[in-house]
Structure formats: C-alpha cells, structure tokens
ZANU-844021 format. One record per residue (C-alpha): residue number from 0; residue in three letters; y, x, z. Coordinates in steps of 0.05 Angstrom, whole numbers, plus 5000, padded with zeros to 4 digits. Example, Ala and Ser with C-alpha at 12.3 -4.5 7.8 and 13.67 -1.06 7.14 Angstrom:
BEGIN
ATOM;0;Ala;4910;5246;5156
ATOM;1;Ser;4979;5273;5143
This chain:
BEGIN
ATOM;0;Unk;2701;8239;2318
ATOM;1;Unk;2693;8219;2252
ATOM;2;Unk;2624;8200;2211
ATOM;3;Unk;2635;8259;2173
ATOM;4;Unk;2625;8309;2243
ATOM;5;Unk;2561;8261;2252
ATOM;6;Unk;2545;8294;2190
ATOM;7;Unk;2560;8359;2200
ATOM;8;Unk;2531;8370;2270
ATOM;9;Unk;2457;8369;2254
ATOM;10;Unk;2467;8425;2207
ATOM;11;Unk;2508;8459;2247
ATOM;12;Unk;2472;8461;2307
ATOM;13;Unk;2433;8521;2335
ATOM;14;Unk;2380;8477;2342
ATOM;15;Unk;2370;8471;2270
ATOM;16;Unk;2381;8540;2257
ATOM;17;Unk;2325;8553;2313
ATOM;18;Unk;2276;8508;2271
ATOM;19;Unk;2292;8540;2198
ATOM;20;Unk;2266;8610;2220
ATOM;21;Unk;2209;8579;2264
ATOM;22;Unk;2188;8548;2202
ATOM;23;Unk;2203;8615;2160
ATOM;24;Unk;2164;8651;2204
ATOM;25;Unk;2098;8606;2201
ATOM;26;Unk;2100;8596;2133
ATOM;27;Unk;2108;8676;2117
ATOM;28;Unk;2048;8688;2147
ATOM;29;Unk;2005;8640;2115
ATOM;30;Unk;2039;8664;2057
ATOM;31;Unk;2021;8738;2067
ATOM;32;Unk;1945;8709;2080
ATOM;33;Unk;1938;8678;2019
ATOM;34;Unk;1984;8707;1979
ATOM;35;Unk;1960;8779;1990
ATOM;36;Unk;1893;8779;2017
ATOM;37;Unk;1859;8718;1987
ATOM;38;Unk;1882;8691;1929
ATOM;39;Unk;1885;8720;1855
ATOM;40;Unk;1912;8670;1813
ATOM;41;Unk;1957;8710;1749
ATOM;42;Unk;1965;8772;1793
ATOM;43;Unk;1900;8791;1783
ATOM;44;Unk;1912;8781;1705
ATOM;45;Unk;1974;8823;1705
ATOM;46;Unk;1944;8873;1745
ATOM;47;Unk;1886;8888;1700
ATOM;48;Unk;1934;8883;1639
ATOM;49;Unk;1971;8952;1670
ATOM;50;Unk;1915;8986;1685
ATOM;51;Unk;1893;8975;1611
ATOM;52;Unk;1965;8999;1592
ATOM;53;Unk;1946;9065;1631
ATOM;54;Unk;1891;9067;1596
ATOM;55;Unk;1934;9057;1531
ATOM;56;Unk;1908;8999;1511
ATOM;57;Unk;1961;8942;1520
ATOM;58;Unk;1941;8871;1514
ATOM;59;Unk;1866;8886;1533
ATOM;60;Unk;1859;8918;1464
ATOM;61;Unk;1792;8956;1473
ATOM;62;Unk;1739;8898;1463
ATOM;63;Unk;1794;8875;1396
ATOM;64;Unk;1812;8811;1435
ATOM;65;Unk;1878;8818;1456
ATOM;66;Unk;1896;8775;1506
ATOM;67;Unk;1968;8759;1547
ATOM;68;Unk;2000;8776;1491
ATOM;69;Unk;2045;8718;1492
ATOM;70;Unk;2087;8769;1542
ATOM;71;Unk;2128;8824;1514
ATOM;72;Unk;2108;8902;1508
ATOM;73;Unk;2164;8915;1563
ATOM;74;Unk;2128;8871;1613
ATOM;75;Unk;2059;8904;1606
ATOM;76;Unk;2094;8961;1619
ATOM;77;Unk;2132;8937;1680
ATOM;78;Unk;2052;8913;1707
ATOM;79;Unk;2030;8981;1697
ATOM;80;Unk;2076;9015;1761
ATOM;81;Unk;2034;8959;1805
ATOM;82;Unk;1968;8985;1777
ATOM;83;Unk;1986;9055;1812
ATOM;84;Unk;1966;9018;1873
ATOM;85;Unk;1890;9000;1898
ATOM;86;Unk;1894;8925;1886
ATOM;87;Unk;1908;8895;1948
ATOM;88;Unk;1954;8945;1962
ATOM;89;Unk;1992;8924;1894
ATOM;90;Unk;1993;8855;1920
ATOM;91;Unk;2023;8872;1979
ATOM;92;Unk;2078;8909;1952
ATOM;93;Unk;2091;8853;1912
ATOM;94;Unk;2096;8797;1957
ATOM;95;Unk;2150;8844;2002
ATOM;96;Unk;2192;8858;1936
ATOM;97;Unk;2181;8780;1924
ATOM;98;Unk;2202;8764;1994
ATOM;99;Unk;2263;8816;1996
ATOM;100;Unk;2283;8793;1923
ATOM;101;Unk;2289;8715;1950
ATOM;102;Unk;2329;8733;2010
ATOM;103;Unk;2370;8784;1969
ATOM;104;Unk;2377;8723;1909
ATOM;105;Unk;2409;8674;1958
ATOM;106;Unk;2461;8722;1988
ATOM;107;Unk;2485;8741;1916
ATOM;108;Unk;2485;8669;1895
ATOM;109;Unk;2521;8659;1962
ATOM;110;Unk;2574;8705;1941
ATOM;111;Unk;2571;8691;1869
ATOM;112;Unk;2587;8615;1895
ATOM;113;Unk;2647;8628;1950
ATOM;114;Unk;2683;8644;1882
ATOM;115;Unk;2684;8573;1870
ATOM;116;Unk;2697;8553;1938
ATOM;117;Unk;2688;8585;2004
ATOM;118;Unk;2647;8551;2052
ATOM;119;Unk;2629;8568;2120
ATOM;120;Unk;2570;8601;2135
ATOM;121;Unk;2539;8548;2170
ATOM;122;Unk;2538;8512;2106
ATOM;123;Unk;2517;8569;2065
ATOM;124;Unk;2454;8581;2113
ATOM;125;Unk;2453;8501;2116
ATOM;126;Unk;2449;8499;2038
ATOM;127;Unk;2396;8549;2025
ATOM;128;Unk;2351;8521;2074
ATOM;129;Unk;2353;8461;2050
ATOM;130;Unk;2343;8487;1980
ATOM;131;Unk;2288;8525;1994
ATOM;132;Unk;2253;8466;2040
ATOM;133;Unk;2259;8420;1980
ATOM;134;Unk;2228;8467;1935
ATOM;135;Unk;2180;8510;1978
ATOM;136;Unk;2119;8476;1941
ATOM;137;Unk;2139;8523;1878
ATOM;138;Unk;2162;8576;1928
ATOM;139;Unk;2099;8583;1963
ATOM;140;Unk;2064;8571;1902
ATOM;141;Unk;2099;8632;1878
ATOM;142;Unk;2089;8669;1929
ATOM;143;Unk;2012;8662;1931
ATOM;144;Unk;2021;8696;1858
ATOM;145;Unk;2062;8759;1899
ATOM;146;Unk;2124;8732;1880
ATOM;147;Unk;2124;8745;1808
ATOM;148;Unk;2175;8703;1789
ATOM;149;Unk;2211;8708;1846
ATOM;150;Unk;2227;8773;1809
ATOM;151;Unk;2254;8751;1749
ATOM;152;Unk;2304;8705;1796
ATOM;153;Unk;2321;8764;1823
ATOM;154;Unk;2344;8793;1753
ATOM;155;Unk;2379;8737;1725
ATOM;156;Unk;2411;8735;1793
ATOM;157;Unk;2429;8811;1781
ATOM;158;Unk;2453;8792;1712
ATOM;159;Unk;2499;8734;1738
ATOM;160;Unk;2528;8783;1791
ATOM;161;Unk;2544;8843;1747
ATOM;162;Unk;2576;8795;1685
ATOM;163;Unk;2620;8763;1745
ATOM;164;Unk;2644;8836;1759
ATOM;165;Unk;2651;8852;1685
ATOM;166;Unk;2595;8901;1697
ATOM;167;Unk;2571;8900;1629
ATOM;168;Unk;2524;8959;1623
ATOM;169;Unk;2482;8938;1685
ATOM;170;Unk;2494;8854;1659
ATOM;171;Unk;2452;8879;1589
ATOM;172;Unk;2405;8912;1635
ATOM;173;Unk;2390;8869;1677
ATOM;174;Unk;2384;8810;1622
ATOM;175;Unk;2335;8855;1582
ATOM;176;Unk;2292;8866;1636
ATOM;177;Unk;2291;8796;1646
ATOM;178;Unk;2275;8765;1573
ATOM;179;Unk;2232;8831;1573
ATOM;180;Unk;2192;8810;1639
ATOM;181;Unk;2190;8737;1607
ATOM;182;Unk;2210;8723;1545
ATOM;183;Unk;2252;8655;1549
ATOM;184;Unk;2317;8685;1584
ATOM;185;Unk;2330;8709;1514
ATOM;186;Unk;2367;8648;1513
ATOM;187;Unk;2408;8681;1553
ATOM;188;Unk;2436;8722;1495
ATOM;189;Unk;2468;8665;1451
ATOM;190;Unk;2494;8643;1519
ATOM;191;Unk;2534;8697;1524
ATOM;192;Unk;2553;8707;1450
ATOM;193;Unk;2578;8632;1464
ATOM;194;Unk;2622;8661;1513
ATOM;195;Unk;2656;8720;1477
ATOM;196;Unk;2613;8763;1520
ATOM;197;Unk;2600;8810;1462
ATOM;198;Unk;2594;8876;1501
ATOM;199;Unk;2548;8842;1553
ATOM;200;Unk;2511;8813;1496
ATOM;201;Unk;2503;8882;1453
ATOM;202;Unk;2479;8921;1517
ATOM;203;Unk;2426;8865;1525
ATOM;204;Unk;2393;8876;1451
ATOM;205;Unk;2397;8957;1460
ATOM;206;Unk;2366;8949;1532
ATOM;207;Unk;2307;8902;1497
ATOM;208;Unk;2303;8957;1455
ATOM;209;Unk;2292;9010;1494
ATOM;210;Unk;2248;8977;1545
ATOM;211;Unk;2202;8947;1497
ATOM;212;Unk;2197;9008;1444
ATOM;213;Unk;2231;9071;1465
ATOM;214;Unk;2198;9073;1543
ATOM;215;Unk;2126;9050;1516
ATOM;216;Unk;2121;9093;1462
ATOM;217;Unk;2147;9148;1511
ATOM;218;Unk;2067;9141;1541
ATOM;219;Unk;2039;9100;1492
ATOM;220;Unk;2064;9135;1435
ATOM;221;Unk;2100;9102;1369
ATOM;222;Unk;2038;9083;1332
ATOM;223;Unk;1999;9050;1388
ATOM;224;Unk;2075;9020;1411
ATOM;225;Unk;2084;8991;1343
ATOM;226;Unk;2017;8958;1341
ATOM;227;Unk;2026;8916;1403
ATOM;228;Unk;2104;8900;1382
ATOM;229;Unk;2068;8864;1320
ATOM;230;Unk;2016;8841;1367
ATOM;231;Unk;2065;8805;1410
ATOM;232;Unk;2109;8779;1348
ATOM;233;Unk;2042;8750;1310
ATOM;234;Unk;2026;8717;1379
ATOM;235;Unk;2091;8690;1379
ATOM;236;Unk;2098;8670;1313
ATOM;237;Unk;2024;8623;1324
ATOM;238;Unk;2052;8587;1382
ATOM;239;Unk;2123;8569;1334
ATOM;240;Unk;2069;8538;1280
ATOM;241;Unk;2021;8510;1345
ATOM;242;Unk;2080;8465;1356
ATOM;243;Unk;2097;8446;1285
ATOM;244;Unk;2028;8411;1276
ATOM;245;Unk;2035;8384;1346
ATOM;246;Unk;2086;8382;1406
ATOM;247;Unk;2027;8383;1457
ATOM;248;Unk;2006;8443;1429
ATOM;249;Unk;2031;8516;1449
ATOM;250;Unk;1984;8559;1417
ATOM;251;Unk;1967;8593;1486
ATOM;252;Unk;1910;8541;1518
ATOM;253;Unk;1897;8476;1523
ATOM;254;Unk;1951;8419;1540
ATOM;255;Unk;1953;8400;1624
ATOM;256;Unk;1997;8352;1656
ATOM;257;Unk;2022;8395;1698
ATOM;258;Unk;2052;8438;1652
ATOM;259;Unk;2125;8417;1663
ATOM;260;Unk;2153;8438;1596
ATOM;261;Unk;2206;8400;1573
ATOM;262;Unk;2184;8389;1493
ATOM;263;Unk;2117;8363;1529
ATOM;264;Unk;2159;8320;1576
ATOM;265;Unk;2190;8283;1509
ATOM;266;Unk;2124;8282;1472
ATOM;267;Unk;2097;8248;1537
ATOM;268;Unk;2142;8178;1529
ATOM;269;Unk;2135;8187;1447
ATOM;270;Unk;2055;8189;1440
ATOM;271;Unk;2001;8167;1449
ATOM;272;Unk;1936;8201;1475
ATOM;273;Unk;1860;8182;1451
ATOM;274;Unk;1796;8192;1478
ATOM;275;Unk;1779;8273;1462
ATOM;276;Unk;1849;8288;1477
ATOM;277;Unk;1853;8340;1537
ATOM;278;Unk;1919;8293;1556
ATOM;279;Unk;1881;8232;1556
ATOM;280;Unk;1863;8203;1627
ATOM;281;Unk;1806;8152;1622
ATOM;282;Unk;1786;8099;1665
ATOM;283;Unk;1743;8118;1718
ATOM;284;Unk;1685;8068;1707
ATOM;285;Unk;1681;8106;1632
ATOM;286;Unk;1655;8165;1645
ATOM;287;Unk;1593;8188;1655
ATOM;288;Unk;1558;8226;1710
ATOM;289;Unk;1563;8290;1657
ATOM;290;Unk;1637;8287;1657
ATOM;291;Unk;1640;8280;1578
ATOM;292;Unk;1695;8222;1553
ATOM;293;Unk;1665;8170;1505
ATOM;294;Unk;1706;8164;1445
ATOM;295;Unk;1706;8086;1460
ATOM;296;Unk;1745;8105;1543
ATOM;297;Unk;1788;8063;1569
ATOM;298;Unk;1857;8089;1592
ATOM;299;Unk;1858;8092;1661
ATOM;300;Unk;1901;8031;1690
ATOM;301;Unk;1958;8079;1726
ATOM;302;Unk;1955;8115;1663
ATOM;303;Unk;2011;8080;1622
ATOM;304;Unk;2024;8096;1547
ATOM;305;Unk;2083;8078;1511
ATOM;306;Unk;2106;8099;1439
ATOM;307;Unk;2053;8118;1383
ATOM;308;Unk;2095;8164;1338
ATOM;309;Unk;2063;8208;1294
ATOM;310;Unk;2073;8282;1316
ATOM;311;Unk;2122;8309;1258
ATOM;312;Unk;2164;8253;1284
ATOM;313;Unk;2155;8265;1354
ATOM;314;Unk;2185;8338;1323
ATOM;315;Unk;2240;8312;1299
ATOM;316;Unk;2261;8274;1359
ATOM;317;Unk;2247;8337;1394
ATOM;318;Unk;2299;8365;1364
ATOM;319;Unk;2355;8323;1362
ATOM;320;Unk;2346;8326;1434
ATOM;321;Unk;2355;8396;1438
ATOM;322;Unk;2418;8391;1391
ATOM;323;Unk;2443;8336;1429
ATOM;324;Unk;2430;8384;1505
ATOM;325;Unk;2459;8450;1456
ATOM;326;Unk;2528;8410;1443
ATOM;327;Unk;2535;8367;1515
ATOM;328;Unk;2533;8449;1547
ATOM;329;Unk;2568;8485;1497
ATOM;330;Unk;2628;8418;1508
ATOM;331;Unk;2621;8433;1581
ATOM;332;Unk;2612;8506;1577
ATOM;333;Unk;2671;8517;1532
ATOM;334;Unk;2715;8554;1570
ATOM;335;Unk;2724;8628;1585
ATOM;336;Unk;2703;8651;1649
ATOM;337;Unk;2745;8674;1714
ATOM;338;Unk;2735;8709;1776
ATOM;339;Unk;2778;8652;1816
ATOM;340;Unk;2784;8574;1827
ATOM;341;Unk;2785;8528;1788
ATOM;342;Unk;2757;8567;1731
ATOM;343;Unk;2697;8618;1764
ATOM;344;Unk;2651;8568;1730
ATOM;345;Unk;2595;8625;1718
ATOM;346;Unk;2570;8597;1789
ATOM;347;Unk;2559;8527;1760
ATOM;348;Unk;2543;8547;1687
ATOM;349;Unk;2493;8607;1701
ATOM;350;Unk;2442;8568;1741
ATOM;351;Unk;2435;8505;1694
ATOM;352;Unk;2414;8568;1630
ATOM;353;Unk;2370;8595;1682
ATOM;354;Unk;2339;8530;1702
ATOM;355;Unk;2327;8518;1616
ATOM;356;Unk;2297;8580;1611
ATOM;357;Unk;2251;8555;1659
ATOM;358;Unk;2232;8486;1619
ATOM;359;Unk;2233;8515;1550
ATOM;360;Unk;2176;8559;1566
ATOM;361;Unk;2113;8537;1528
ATOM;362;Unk;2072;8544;1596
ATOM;363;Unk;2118;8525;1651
ATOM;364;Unk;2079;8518;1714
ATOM;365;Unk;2103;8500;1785
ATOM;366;Unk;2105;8570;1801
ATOM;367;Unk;2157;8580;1738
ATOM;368;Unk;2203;8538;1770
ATOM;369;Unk;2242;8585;1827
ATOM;370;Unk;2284;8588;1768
ATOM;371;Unk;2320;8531;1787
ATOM;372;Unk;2336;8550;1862
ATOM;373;Unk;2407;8568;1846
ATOM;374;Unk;2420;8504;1814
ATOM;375;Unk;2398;8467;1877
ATOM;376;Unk;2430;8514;1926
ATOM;377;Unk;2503;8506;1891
ATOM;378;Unk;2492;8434;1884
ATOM;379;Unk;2474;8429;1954
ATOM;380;Unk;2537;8477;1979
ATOM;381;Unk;2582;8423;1953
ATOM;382;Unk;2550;8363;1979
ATOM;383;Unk;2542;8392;2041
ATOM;384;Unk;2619;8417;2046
ATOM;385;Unk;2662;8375;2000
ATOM;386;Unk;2671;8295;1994
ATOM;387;Unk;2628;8277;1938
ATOM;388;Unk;2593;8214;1912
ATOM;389;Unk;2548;8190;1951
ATOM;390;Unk;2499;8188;1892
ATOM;391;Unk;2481;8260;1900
ATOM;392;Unk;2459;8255;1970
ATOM;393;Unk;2420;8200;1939
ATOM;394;Unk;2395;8241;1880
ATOM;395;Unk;2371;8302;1925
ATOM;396;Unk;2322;8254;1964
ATOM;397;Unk;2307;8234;1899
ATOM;398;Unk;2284;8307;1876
ATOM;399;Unk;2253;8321;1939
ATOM;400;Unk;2214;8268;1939
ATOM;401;Unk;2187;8286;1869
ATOM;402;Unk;2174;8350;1881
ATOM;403;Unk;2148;8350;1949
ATOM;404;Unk;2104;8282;1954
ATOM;405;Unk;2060;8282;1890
ATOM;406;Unk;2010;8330;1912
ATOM;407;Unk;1940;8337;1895
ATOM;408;Unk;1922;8350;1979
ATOM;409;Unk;1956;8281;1994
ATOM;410;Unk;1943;8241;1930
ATOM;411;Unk;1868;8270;1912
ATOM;412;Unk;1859;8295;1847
ATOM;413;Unk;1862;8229;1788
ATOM;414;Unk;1923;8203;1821
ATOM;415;Unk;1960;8280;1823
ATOM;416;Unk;1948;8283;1749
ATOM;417;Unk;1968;8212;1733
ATOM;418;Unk;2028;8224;1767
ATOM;419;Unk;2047;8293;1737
ATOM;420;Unk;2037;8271;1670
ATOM;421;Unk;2101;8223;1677
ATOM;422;Unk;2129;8289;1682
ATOM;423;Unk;2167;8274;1753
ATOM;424;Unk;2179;8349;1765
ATOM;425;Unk;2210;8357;1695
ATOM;426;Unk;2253;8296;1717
ATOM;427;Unk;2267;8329;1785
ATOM;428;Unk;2301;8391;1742
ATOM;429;Unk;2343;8353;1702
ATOM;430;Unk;2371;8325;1766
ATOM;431;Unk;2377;8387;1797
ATOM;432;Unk;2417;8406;1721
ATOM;433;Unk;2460;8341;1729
ATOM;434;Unk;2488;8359;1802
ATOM;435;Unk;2516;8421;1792
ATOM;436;Unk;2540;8402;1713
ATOM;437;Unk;2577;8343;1738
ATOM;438;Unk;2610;8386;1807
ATOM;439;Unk;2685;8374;1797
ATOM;440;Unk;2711;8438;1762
ATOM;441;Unk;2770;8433;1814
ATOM;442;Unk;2734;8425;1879
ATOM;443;Unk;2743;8361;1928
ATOM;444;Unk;2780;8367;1997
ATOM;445;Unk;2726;8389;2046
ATOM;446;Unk;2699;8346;2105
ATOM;447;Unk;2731;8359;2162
ATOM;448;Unk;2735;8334;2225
C-alpha cells in the first residue's frame, strides 16, 4: 500500500466519521444553550429594529436617532418576520434556519463542486468537516448570534446554484436578498456584469428594487419608505467620507483590532498609532489604576509598529491595492463559465467574491466570516482528493492555526488583542483566497491506491 492510502484511511474510516457527529452533536447543544437561551449579542439589536419596523418606524426613528442604519431598508424588513415571534422564540427559530441553512450550504456547494471534479463522498464528508473544524470559532460564534450570517451563506450559495443552472430569475433574487440582507454582496453585481451575465445582473437591480422600496412601502407606505432609503444612503455616504480622512475610520464606531477588514489590515503595516488612539496598545506599566492612557504611553513591547504614513497616503496605497486584487481576478476570472470540466470555474471563482464581500465590509467581525466556508471546503476537496503541492497541506495548518489558537480564553485578554491587530485572521482569508485561486483549472490525477 502506498503513502497515499496512509493518507486516505484516517479520513476514510468509520471511526472518524463516528467522531465528526460526536463532536457535532456536543457542540449543537452548547450551541442551542448559548446561542438561544443565553446570549444576545446583535440578535437582540435586529430584533428590536423589526419590531420598530412594525411599529413603522425603521431605523429606531421615534426618539430622531436612527440607529443600524448602516443596513439596507430590505433587511429591516427581513428582521421584522422574526419580531412576530416572543423573543426567545425568534431566537430559536433562527438558530434552526441557521443550522438547516449550513447543512443545506455544504450539500449545494458539494454539488456545485462535483462539476469540477467528482469526488467520493468520503471526501466530500471528509472536506466539510474539516472545513468546518478549522473554522468553527466563527461558526459557533455565529451561531451564538442565531445564525445570522449563516443566512446570507445560504443566499449567495442559492445565488451560485441557480446562475450554474442558468436560473436567472431566482440568481437576481437570490443576490438581492443578499446585498439587501448585507450590503457588500453588491459586489456581486459588477461580478457578474464582468461575466456577460447581463440577465442575471438586471434581475438583481429590479429584485433590490423591489425588496428595498416596493415591499416596504407596501406597509410602510412611500413617504415613510422614502425617508429611510435617504436615511440609509446619508449613512452610507458618512462612512465613504469617514474613510477619506482616515482608513481606521468607518463612520459606524470606534476602530478594534478585531475587526478583520481588509483596508484596516493595510492601514495596520502603513501607520502608526499614538497614545489617545483607540488602536494604540500601551505598555502595561503606563497605565493607571483608572484605565485612562497618558499621552506620554509607551507602546507595549509585543506591540510592533512599522510605517508612519500619513493617512491620505495610506489612501492611496489602499487603493492601488484594490486595483492591483480588481485586475489579478478579473486576469484569472476572464473566461466564460461552463457547466463541465475544465471550465465549471463558478465553483472556484464564486467563493473567493464571496469571501471579499466578507473583508470589504467596514465592520467585519469573526462572526462575518462563514463567508469564506466555501472557499475552504473546495480548497480542501482538492487537497484531500487530487495530487497537489504539498504547500497547501502546509498552508491549511497554517490557517488553522490562525484562526483557531489566538484566542482571548487561551491567550488572556492584552495578548488576544496584540495578536489580532497583526491582523492574522485577515491573513488566514487570503490564504484560504490563494488555495482555491491557484487549484489547477484542469484538475490533477487523483490519489489512488
């Protein structure tokens, strides 16, 4: 037997199948603890943001302090069919759609992915375990929130499976009700005009249309649905300028180093933070029993700066990166899609504008980032089932490791921030992009025995 069957066995085993839903099992019902009768975390903020929208008054709008508004009409909307529910109730009902949309995500993306290459399902199963293991911390994190955006994976997942099928009605529904629900998979829509896929692209904007002004003004009427339209756009428009004046800014709260935005992520290695910055991480033996920084702090020693460019050029920088990222995918994503090998690249391509939409988000918290799932579960399909480099293996202990060890219940809280603000889970997505962007567009022989 060959080292390759070494390889396969353990993932093949029952054994290891056994553990997986063992593990499942556990972690679903500290998951439903938590998640449903516990915590509160945003649900509770999305929750009272529907029943206000019964009430019509999107956006909190009674005391004249709007608030959330950074979300789209549509999604307030959307919130409003949980606040039908007694709270806890809502939560529950949540979590299950957020469960049933995960397990429902990964059999599409299965599917999506055997159009690429078939693999068995021992790899499949094999694949999204592994996945998942390597990114339950944003999972469960997720999860404790009722599986908010485990929803929206579920509709860019819809999305992917209905342009595969030239579906294109149900693709522009499902896109809208995504960059609707969230506003970043709008980037979805000059992905697709990229792509020729101008019917898929048209039936997105009239679907954005209708969900956030025909439905809402359907109980909110057109004057009260106009209002929080120009509500939403003004919000938007302040966190565009926010990050003129400065790339740590987003016009939404205060800077944190967890936020694993990707403009942050650049700004991180191009500036430098002072005392009075909420970025700046001061030496312990600075600061005063009150908690309140001296303007004459000390970094902290872990706490390495490195460039001290001013923040228009930090801008500027910014964007050349994003130019550079817009013309490396729209080389690699230049070709028309198919519904065969080699050229079913939607399966590759899909997950890496998912996984973007993810990072370009102002506030992009661990939560945020079950966006990038897919990417992880193709990647690990073909490392799992074709002869590939072994720098991939090597990569995906390199992702799980910075996603899964820097943790604030194993590291205590200075050294978890310290660590975050080098941006390692940022780093660990662009890995995850790298894998499948590099998978050969023909695939390799598979390992056999």
């Amino acid at each position: 037997m060959g080292g390759s069957d070494l390889n396969k066995v353990w993932f093949e085993s029952p054994t290891f199948r056994s553990t997986v839903w063992v593990i499942s099992i556990v972690l679903l019902i500290g998951s439903f603890v938590n998640g449903v009768l516990l915590k509160h975390n945003d649900f509770r903020n999305h929750y009272k943001l529907g029943v206000e929208f019964l009430h019509r008054n999107p956006y909190m709008m009674l005391d004249g302090n709007p608030t959330y508004s950074n979300y789209p009409v549509g999604r307030i909307m959307f919130n409003s069919t949980l606040a039908l529910f007694p709270y806890r109730v809502a939560r529950a009902v949540s979590w299950t759609i957020g469960i049933l949309a995960l397990l429902f995500s990964l059999k599409l993306w299965h599917r999506i992915a055997q159009r690429r290459r078939a693999v068995s399902r021992s790899v499949a199963f094999a694949a999204g375990a592994l996945s998942l293991g390597i990114l339950s911390r944003w999972v469960i994190r997720d999860l404790d929130d009722c599986g908010t955006h485990i929803i929206l994976l579920f509709f860019l997942t819809m999305a992917a499976w209905a342009v595969m099928n030239n579906k294109t009605v149900l693709s522009g529904f499902w896109l809208a009700s995504a960059a609707t629900y969230k506003l970043t998979p709008v980037v979805f829509l000059p992905f697709l005009l990229y792509k020729r896929r101008w019917r898929d692209a048209a039936w997105m904007v009239l679907f954005i249309i209708v969900l956030n002004l025909v439905l809402p003004a359907t109980f909110l009427g057109w004057s009260r649905t106009l209002e929080a339209n120009h509500i939403f756009v003004a919000k938007i428009t302040g966190v565009i300028k926010a990050t003129q004046n400065d790339p740590t800014t987003d016009g939404i709260e205060p800077p944190r180093h967890v936020n694993r935005n990707l403009r942050l992520a650049i700004a991180r290695y191009l500036q430098t933070y002072r005392p009075g910055h909420p970025l700046f991480i001061p030496h312990p033996d600075d600061v005063p029993e009150n908690g309140q920084v001296p303007s004459d702090a000390r970094p902290h020693p872990l706490f390495l700066q490195f460039l001290d460019l001013s923040p228009a050029t930090v801008n500027i920088i910014t964007l050349i990166v994003y130019s550079i990222l817009a013309v490396l995918l729209a080389i690699l994503f230049r070709h028309k899609w198919g519904s065969e090998p080699p050229s079913a690249d939607l399966a590759s391509e899909w997950p890496v504008v998912m996984a973007f939409s993810a990072i370009l988000s102002p506030l992009c918290w661990g939560q945020h980032l079950v966006l990038v799932i897919p990417a992880l579960f193709i990647a690990m399909r073909a490392i799992l089932s074709e002869k590939l480099g072994k720098w991939r293996v090597i990569s995906v202990w390199i992702i799980a490791f910075l996603v899964l060890v820097p943790q604030r219940e194993i590291l205590g809280k200075t050294l978890w921030r310290i660590i975050h603000s080098y941006k390692v889970e940022t780093i660990a997505i662009l890995l995850c992009m790298i894998l499948v962007l590099t998978l050969p567009k023909k695939p390799t022989a598979p390992t056999t025995c």
